[in-house]
N, C-alpha and C positions, 0 to 999 in steps of 0.2 A: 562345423564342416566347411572344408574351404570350397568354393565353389570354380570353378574353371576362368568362369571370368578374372577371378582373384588371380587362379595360378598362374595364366598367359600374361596378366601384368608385373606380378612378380616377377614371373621368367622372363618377361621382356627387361625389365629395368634391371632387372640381376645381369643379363646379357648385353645391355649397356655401361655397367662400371665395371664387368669384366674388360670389355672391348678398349674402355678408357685406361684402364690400366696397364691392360698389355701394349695398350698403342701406345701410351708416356714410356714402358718398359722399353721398347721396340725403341723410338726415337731417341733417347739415352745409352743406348748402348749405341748408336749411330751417331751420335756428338761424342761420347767418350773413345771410338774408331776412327772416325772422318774428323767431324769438325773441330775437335779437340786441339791436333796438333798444327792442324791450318791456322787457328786460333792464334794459338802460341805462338807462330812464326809471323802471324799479321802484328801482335802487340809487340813483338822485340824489335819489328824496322821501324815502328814508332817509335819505339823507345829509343833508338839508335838516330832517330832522327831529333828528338828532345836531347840528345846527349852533344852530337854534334854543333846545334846551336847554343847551349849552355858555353862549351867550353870554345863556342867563337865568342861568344857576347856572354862572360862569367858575371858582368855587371849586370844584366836583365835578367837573371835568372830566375830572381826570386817573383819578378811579374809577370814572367813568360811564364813559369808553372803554374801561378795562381791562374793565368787567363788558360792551360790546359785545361787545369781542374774544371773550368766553370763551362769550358768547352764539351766537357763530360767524363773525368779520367779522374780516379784518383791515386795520387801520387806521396812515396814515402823516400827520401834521400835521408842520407846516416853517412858518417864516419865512419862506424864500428863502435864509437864510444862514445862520449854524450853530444857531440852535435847532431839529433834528431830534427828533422822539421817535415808535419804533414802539410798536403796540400790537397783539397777539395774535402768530401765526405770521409767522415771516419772511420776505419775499419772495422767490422765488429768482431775479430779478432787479431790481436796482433799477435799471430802464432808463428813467427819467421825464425828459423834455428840460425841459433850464431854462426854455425857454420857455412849455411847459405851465402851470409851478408861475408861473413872473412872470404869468401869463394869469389863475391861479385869484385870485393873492394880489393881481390889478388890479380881480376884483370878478367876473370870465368865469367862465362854468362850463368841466369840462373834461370828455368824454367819451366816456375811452379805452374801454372796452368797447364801446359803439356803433362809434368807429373805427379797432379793432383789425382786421388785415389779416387778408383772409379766407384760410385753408389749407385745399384743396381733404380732408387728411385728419387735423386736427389742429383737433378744435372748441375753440375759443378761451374757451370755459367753465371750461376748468378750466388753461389757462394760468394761472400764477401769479406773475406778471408785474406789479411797479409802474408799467408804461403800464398795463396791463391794468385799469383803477379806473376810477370817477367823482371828480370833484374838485367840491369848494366850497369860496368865501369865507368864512371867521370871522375876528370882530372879537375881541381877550381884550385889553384895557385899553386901548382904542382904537388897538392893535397887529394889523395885519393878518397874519391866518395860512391857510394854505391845508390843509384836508381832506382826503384820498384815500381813497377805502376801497373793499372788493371785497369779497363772501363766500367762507368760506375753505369750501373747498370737501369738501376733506376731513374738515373736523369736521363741519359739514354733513349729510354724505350720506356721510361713510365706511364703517357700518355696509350700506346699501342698495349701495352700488359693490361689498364683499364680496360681499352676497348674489348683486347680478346677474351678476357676475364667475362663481361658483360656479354661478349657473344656466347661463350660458352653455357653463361648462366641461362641468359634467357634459348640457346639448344635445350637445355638440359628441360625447363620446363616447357616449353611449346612440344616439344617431345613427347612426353609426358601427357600434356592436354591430347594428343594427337593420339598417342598411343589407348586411353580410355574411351577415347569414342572409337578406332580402329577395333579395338578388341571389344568392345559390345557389338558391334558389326560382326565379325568372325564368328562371336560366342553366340547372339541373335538365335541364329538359325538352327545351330545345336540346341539349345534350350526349348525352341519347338518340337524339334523332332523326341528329346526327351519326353516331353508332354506327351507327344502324339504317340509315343512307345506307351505309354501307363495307360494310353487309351486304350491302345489295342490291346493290353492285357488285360482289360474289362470287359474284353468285346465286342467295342466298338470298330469295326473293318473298315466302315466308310467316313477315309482318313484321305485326304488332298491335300501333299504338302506344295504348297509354288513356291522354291526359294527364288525363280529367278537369276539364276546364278550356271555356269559353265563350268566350273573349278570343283575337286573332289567333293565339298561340301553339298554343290548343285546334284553332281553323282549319287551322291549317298540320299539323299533327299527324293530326289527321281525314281532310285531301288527301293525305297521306303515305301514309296505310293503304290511300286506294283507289285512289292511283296504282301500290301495290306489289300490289295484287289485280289490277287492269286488266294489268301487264307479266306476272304471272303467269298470268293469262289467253294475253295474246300468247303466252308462251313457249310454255307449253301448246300454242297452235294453231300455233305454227311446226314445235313434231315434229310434233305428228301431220300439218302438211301434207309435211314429210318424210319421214315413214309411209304416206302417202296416193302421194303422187307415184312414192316406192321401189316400192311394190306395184303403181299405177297400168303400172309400166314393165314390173316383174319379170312381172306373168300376162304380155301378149302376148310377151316377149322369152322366154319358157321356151317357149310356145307354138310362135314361130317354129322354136328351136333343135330341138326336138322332131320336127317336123314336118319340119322341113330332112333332121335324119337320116334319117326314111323316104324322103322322096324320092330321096335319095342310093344308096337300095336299088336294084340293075338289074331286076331281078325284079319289081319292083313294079307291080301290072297298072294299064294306062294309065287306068280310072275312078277308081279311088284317089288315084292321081296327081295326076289333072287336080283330086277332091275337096280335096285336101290342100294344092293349090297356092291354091285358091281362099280356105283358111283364111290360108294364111301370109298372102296379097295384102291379106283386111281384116283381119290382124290389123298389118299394117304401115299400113294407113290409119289405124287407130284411133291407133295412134304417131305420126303425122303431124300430126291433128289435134290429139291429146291435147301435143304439143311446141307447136305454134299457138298453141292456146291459154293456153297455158303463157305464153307470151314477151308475148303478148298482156296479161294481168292484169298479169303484171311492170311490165310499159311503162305500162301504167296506173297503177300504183299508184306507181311512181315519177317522174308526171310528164313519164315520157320519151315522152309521147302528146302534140303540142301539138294544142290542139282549135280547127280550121279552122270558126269559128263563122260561120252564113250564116242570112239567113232564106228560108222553105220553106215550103210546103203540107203541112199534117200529112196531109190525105186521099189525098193522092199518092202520098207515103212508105208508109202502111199499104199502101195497091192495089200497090203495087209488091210489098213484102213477103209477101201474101196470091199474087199469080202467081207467086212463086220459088217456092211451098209446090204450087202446084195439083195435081200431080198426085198429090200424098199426100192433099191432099181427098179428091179423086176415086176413087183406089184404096180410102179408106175411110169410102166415100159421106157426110163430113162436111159439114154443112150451114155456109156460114157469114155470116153476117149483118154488114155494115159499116154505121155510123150514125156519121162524120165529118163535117160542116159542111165545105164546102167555104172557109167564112171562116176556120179556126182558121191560125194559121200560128204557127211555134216561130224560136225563135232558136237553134240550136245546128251542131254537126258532122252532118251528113247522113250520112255513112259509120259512125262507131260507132254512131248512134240508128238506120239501118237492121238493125245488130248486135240492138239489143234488140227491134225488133219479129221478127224472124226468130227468133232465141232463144225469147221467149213466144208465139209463133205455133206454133211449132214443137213447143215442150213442150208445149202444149196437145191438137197433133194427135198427137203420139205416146202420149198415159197414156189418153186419150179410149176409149170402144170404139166399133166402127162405127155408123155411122148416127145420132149423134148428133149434137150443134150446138153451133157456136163463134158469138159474137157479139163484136164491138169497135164501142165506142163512144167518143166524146170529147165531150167539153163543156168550155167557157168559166167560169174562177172570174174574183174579181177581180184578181189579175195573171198567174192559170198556166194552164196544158194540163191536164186530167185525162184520163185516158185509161184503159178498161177493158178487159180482154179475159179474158170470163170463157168458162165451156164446160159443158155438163153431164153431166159426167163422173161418176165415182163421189166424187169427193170427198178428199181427204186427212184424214186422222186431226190432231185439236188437238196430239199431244205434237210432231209434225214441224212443224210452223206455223214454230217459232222459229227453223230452223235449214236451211228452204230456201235461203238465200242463202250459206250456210258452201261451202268449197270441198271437191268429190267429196262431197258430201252428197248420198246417193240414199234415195226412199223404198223405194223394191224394189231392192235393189242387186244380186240376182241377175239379173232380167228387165233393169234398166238398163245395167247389166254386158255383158250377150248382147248387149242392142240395138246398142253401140258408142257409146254414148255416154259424156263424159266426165265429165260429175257438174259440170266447170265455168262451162258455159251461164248459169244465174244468180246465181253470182258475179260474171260478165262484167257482165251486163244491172245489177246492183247498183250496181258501181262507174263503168260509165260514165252510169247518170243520176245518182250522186253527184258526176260529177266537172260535171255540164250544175244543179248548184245545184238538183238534185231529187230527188221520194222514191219508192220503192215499194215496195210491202207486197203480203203477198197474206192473202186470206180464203179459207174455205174449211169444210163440214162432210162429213162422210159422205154420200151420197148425194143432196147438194145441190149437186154441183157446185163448181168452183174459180175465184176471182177474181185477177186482177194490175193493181193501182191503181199508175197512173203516173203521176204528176204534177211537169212541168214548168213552167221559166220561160216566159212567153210573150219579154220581150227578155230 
């Protein structure tokens, strides 16, 4: 299996003798366009300048070419027929068509560097090639002879082809060293974070990655840590809502059991009786509801709730809400004030959003003490519902603020416990105006009273 580190150097060094190739590709076709015929024109005023001194001084000619040659050029004069004579390094080919030479030796110039055939990877500079030259006409005792000559290239620039050769060589591996420790650098931190993933699929949560680092790698590294604090969160609240539920069950079902045996006593005088019955009957209510609701958040929280969206009269909805409640007003002479626009109207599920105002309608009247006052109100933003429904109650304390909405989260859990309540009411009320694309928060201080801000889509 190749591992990453492998591939990024592969792909690295793959993408280095691609880049070298295209770049020799690129620069040959830029000597075979530009420099090519610049070339050719710079060797033929040499050549033209070897010709003019030949045929003033026909006597030195043969020592004036050898001292070209050694100057760096190598040079071929002909007849056309057998007086050949080279001068400097030898060609290593001597592919010159007759025609060429009858061309130079008729007065024509010839020139083969200019049109020498372009090779897309083989720049023609250093071909060393007798087409490869310029040619000219000399006269030597009124005997026409023809020129060739090309710089040799090697004498030339041999010293410089060593150097750049050796630079290129040692780029190519310093490069190389460079790239092996850069890419375990890169790969580093990947390779932890892979680890640190096979943790957390064993279930180890408390996972602290420090790359140290700013760059996507730092990113993904940093999301890492709080994606693995967040599931360790979740895990967290999945026991304890299996902690919460186990116990939620275990007091009423010990209760019932309990209580069943007395009754089962014959002896048992019928006031007791009838007390004892009275207990098992709500403590099997509370089970009823406490299962309700149970299947209820379930269903919500996986969707398996589809939401029958309609639009409605929010004022409606509340009035309705507020008569399901009345005679708990009434029993604890709670005063209560509606202030709904009769223009507001919502777009959602009627049936769950009657859920949440019965929910905070309700928590309100029951933590409330007598004789005091509920008020709801609503008002228009620029696209939602706000909806308030505050009370002046005694207030809740700041540390519980955060964790009204957690499930079986009671501020009095003995008193809420008695009442029969299931601690789940505004988890409910949470998740179905999260699921209506809306929010709610509650405020709240010590003897100031408690607020529950709703705010919905208007569509």
């Amino acid at each position: 299996m190749k591992t990453l580190y492998s591939r990024v150097l592969l792909i690295t060094l793959a993408v280095i003798f691609a880049s070298s190739m295209l770049g020799f590709f690129a620069s040959n076709i830029y000597y075979h366009v530009k420099l090519k015929p610049y070339n050719d024109g710079k060797l033929v005023s040499i050549a033209e300048e070897m010709k003019r001194f030949i045929e003033a001084e026909p006597a030195g000619m043969d020592r004036y070419l050898r001292n070209a040659a050694a100057l760096g050029y190598e040079i071929y004069v002909t007849d056309g027929k057998a007086d050949n004579q080279f001068y400097g390094k030898s060609f290593r080919q001597q592919d010159l068509d007759e025609r060429d030479v009858a061309l130079v030796i008729g007065g024509g110039v010839y020139h083969g560097v200019a049109q020498f055939p372009n090779k897309p990877f083989v720049s023609g500079f250093f071909d060393n090639r007798l087409s490869n030259t310029v040619g000219v006409p000399v006269q030597l005792a009124a005997k026409p002879y023809a020129l060739f000559m090309r710089p040799d290239v090697l004498l030339q620039f041999g010293e410089l082809r060593s150097f750049f050769a050796l630079v290129g060589l040692l780029t190519v591996i310093i490069s190389m060293l460079l790239f092996v420790i850069s890419t375990r650098y890169i790969v580093k931190p990947i390779t932890r974070l892979t680890e640190a993933t096979r943790r957390l699929a064993q279930g180890n949560y408390n996972l602290r990655l420090t790359a140290g680092r700013r760059d996507e790698i730092g990113q993904l590294a940093g999301h890492f840590t709080t994606m693995s604090r967040e599931l360790e969160r979740v895990d967290l609240a999945r026991q304890q809502f299996v902690s919460n539920v186990s116990h939620e069950f275990q007091s009423p079902l010990a209760s019932i059991q309990g209580f069943a045996k007395i009754l089962a006593q014959s002896d048992l005088p019928q006031e007791e009786r009838e007390q004892y019955a009275a207990i098992v009957e709500a403590e099997s209510r509370h089970l009823s509801l406490l299962g309700k609701q149970l299947l209820l958040l379930s269903s919500l929280e996986q969707g398996g709730e589809a939401l029958n969206k309609k639009q409605f009269a929010l004022r409606g909805q509340i009035r309705q809400a507020a008569e399901m409640l009345q005679w708990q007003l009434e029993e604890k002479e709670l005063l209560l004030k509606l202030s709904v626009p009769e223009s507001i109207s919502i777009c959602g599920d009627d049936v769950l959003l009657m859920q949440v105002w019965i929910n905070l309608l309700g928590n309100a009247v029951n933590h409330i003490p007598p004789g005091r006052e509920i008020e709801i109100r609503a008002e228009m933003t620029s696209s939602c519902a706000r909806v308030v429904i505050a009370d002046t109650g005694d207030g809740i304390p700041a540390e519980h603020l955060p964790f009204l909405f957690d499930r079986f989260y009671r501020v009095d859990s003995a008193r809420e416990r008695a009442s029969g309540r299931t601690g789940l009411g505004l988890a409910i009320v949470k998740k179905i105006v999260l699921l209506h694309e809306g929010n709610v928060e509650a405020t709240s201080a010590p003897g100031a009273g408690t607020q529950f801000i709703v705010t919905l889509p208007v569509l």
